[in-house]
N, C-alpha and C positions, 0 to 999 in steps of 0.2 A: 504494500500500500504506500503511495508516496505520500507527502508531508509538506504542507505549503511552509515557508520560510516562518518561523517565531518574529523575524522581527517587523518582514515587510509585511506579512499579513499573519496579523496574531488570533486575529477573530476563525479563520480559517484553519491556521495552524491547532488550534482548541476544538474545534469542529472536527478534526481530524483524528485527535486523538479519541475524542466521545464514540468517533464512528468504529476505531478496530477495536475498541471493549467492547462495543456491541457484535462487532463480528466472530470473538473471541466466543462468543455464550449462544451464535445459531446454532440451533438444535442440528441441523443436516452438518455442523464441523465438529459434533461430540458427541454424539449415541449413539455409533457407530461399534469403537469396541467394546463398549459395555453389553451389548445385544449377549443373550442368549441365543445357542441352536432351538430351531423349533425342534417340538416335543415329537418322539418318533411312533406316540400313537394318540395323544390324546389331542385335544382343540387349545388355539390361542384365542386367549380374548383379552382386549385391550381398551382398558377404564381409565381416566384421568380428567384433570380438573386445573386450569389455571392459565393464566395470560398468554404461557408459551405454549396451550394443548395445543393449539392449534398447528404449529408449526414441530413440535414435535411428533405429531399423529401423524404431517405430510412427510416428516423423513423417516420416521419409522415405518411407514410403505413402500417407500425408495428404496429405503435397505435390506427390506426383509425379505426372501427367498419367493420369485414370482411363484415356483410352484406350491408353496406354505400356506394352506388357509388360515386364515387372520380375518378375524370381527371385533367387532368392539364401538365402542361410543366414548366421547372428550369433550369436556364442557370448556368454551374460552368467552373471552369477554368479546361484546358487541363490537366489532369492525375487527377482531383478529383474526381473521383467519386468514391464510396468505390466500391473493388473490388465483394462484393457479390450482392451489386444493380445492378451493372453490368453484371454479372453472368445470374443473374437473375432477370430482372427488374419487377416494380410493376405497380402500377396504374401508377405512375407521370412517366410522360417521361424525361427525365433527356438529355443536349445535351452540349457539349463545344464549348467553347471559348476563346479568347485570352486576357491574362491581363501581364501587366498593360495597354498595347496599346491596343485599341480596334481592331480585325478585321473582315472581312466581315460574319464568322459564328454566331457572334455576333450579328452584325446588324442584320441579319436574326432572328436571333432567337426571339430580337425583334419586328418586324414584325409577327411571329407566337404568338406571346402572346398578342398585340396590337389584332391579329385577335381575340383571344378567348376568349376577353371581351364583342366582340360585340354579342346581343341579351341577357344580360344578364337581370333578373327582379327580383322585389325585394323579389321573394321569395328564390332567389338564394344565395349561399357564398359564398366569393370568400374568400380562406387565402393564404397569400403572405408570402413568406419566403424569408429572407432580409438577406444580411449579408457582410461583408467588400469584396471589392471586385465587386460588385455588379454594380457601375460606371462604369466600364469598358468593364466588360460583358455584359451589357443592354446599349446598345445605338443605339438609334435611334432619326440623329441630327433635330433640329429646319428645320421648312419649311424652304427651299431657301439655306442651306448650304451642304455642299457640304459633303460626309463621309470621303473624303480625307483630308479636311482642318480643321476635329474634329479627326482625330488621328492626325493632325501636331500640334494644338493645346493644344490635352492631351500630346503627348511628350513632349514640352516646358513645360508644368506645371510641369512635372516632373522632369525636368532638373532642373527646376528653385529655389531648392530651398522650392518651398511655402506651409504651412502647407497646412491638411486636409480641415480644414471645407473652406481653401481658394479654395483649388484646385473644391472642391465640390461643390462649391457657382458657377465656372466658366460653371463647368459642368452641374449645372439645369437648367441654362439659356441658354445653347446654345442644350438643349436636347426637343425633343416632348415628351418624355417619365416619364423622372425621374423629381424632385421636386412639387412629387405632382400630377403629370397629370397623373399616371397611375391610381391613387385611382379618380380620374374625368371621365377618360373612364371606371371605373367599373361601376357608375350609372348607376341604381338605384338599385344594388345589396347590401346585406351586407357583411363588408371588414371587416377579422378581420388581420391584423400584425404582424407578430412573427421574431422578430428581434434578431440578436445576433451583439454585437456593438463592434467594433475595434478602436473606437474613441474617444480621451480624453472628458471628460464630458454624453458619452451614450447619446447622443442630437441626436432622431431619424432622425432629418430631414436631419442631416450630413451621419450616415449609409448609404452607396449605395448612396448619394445622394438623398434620400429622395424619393423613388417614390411615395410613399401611402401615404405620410403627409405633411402635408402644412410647407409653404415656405414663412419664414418671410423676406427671403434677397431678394437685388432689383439687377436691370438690372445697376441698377449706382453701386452699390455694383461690380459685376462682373468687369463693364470695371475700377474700382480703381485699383484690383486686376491686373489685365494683364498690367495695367500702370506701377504699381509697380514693379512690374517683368520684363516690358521691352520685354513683349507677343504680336508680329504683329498679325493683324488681318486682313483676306479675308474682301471683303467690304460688302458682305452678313452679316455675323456675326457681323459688326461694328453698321449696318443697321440697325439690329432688337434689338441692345444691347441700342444703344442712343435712339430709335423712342419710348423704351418699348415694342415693338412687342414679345419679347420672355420673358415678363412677367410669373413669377411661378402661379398657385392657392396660396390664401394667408390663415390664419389663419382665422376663421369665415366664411369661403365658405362654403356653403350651400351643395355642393359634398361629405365634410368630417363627413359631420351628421350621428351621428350611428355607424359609424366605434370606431375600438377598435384598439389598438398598444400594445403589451407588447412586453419589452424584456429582451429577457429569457436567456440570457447569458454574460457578463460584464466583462471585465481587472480584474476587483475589487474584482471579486468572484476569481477568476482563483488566483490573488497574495492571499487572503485568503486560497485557498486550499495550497498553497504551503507554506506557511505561518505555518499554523497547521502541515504540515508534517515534518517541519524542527524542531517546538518545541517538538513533539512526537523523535524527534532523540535528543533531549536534549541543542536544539542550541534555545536561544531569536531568533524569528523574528521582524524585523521591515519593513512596508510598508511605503515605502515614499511616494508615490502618482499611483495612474494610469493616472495621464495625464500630462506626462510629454511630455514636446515638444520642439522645438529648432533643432540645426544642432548638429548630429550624436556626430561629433568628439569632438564636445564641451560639451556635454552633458558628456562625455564617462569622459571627463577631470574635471568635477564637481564632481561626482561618486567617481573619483579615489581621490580625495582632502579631501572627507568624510572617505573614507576607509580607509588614512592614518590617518584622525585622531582617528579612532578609532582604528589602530593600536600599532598607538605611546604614545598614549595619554589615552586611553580609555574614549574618547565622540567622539559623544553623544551618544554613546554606548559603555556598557562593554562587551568585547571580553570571551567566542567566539559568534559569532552572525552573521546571515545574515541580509544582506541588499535586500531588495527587489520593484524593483519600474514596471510601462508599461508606456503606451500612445505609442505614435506613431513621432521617430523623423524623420527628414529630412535629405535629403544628395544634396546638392548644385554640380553636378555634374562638376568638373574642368578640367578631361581631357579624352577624349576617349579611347574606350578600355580597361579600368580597369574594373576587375570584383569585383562584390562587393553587401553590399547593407545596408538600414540603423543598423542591427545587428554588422556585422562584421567592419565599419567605426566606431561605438561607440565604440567596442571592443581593436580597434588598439589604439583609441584615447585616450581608459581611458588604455590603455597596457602601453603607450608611458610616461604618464603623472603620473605613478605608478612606474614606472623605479626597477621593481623588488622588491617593498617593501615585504619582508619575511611574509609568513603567509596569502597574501593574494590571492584568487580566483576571477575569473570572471568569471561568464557565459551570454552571449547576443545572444537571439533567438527567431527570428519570430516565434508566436503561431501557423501559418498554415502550418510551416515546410519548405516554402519557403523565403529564405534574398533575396529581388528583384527578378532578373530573373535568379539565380544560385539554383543548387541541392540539397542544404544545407539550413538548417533553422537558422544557426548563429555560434557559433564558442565558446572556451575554452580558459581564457590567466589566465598561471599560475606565480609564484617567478621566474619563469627563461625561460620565454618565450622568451626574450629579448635577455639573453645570448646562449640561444640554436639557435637561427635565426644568431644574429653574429656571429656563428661557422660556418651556412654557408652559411654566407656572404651576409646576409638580414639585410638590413637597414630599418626598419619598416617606418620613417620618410617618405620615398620616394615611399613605396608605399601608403602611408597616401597620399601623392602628388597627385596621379595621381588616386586616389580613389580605389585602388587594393586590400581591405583588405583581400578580399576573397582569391586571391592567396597568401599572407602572412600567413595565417594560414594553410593554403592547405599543403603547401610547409611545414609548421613545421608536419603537420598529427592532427590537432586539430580541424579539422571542425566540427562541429554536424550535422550528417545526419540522417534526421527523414525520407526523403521523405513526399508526403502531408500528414497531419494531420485530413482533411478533417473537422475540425473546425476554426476560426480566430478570436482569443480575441485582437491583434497587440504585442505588443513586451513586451520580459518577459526580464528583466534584477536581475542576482541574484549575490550579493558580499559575499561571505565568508571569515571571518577576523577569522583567529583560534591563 
């Protein structure tokens, strides 16, 4: 992949690098060796759930043995599905649904994958394609609760504030589905997993909420969680959360036996691709972590603290050099109606907190092409973002307020629009200090 210049064109140069993490985590360049041989007498069938089904369901047809019968069905979010499975679909039937709020083609879809476990035997496979996103699109709630009062409650999680594996701990407990219990209604088939993880740490059982692998967190674990957050709860949900009734499959269950998990795609690899392309353009990379976590706007103003000192100072890097980190931050949602999402909230927050220092770039943007529920996958703040908005008469501060970063950058013409990516490693953050 070439590399436009860091200095003559930086916006580009960052463009560039966003683009080979994302090609680092297509499904058709890594599920490949992980495949299993088809089974030499029984049936494949193939269940999965999240942002990348879509594109993992079309390379897992590409690659799997034309004469191998293969069925299955994979639930992805509304416009991902790449346009040529679409065209032309394959074996796996591929269907949408709504994220981050679950809604009823979801649940459905649910229910149709629930059904295609049933009668499976152990001469059967079953492989499951998992991937961020996957909570939302696979749901189907715990006996006795209600599907209205599991989107009132995934929206509040999401308002709230609360990391991943919190939000996701909320979610296998109040799910029949996910942490676990899908790989329990596969019995007595063989499960194998093929994950691509969005999540600080690559902890399978956070991916999607874990449906195929055991679930070490408890039902007291959840309700701390909702405590914390200040999350009401229908008296159903309260019911089964304190009694233990929507207890997960735990670690050492006899369901999980046999089964295999790899996964085949990771933050860590994607900032390594991007990493190697920046030093092939003659710029040091440095990766700070891929799990980075915390709220958007404060994260953005940590970033932007480093980046002056290696501007002004040269540590803990010598300029020129990018900075490059992921994981997945948070955005504490303060006032309605702002559009936005946690890309473009880091963006403003480390814009704000950068106040135009010379020489320095940002680029912040969701791996799957979408920042929340807007068009755009994250946003561009250059030396003079700040004063090109003051000219006309945008006061960054105040949309930091009201959570609007998206229209602050709109309004300058600096969005980044990828449209879907149809992969999801979670958030690419990349600093250029020239």
């Amino acid at each position: 992949m070439s590399c436009p210049s860091p200095h003559a064109d930086p916006r580009g140069f960052m463009r560039a690098l966003y683009d080979a993490a994302v090609a680092r985590a297509m499904p058709a360049q890594v599920l490949g060796r992980f495949l299993p041989a088809p089974p030499p007498r029984g049936r494949t069938v193939v269940l999965g759930a999240g942002k990348a089904g879509g594109a993992m369901a079309a390379a897992l047809d590409a690659l799997w043995p034309a004469g191998a019968p293969m069925s299955g069905l994979v639930v992805t979010r509304y416009g991902h599905v790449p346009p040529a499975y679409r065209s032309a679909p394959g074996r796996i039937e591929v269907v949408e649904a709504s994220h981050p709020v679950p809604d009823e083609a979801g649940r459905l879809a649910a229910e149709r994958i629930v059904q295609l476990t049933r009668g499976l035997r152990p001469d059967d496979l079953v492989l499951c394609l998992v991937s961020g996103g996957g909570s939302a699109l696979l749901t189907m709630p715990a006996p006795g609760l209600a599907f209205a009062d599991k989107q009132a409650i995934n929206q509040a999680l999401l308002r709230s504030g609360a990391a991943i594996d919190e939000m996701n701990c909320v979610r296998k407990h109040l799910s029949a589905i996910k942490g676990g219990r899908l790989a329990a209604m596969c019995a007595p088939a063989q499960v194998v997993s093929l994950l691509i993880s969005d999540v600080p740490g690559d902890d399978p059982s956070v991916i999607a909420s874990g449906p195929t692998v055991p679930d070490a967190s408890t039902c007291a674990d959840a309700l701390a969680i909702l405590r914390r957050y200040g999350i009401e709860l229908p008296a159903a949900a309260r019911a089964g959360l304190e009694s233990g009734a929507f207890e997960t499959p735990k670690p050492g269950d006899a369901c999980f036996a046999g089964h295999r998990v790899s996964v085949v795609a990771t933050p860590q690899q994607s900032l390594e691709a991007a990493a190697e392309l920046a030093r092939s353009a003659g710029v040091e990379a440095h990766i700070l972590s891929d799990e980075i976590e915390g709220e958007s706007r404060e994260v953005g103003k940590v970033h932007a603290a480093l980046a002056r000192a290696v501007a002004r100072r040269g540590t803990p890097f010598a300029r020129p050099c990018v900075i490059l980190s992921g994981g997945e931050t948070t955005v504490t949602v303060r006032s309605k109606g702002g559009r936005g999402g946690r890309a473009t909230e880091f963006l403003l927050g480390c814009a704000l907190a950068l106040q135009g220092e010379p020489g320095v770039h940002v680029l912040a943007a969701d791996t799957d092409g979408i920042d929340g529920i807007e068009d755009n996958a994250g946003a561009i703040a250059t030396p003079d973002t700040l004063a090109r908005a003051l000219a006309l008469g945008l006061k960054g501060a105040d949309f930091l307020d009201r959570n609007d970063a998206c229209s602050f950058f709109d309004r300058l013409g600096d969005l980044v629009v990828t449209g879907p990516t149809f992969t999801n490693v979670n958030d690419f953050r990349a600093l250029l200090v020239t």
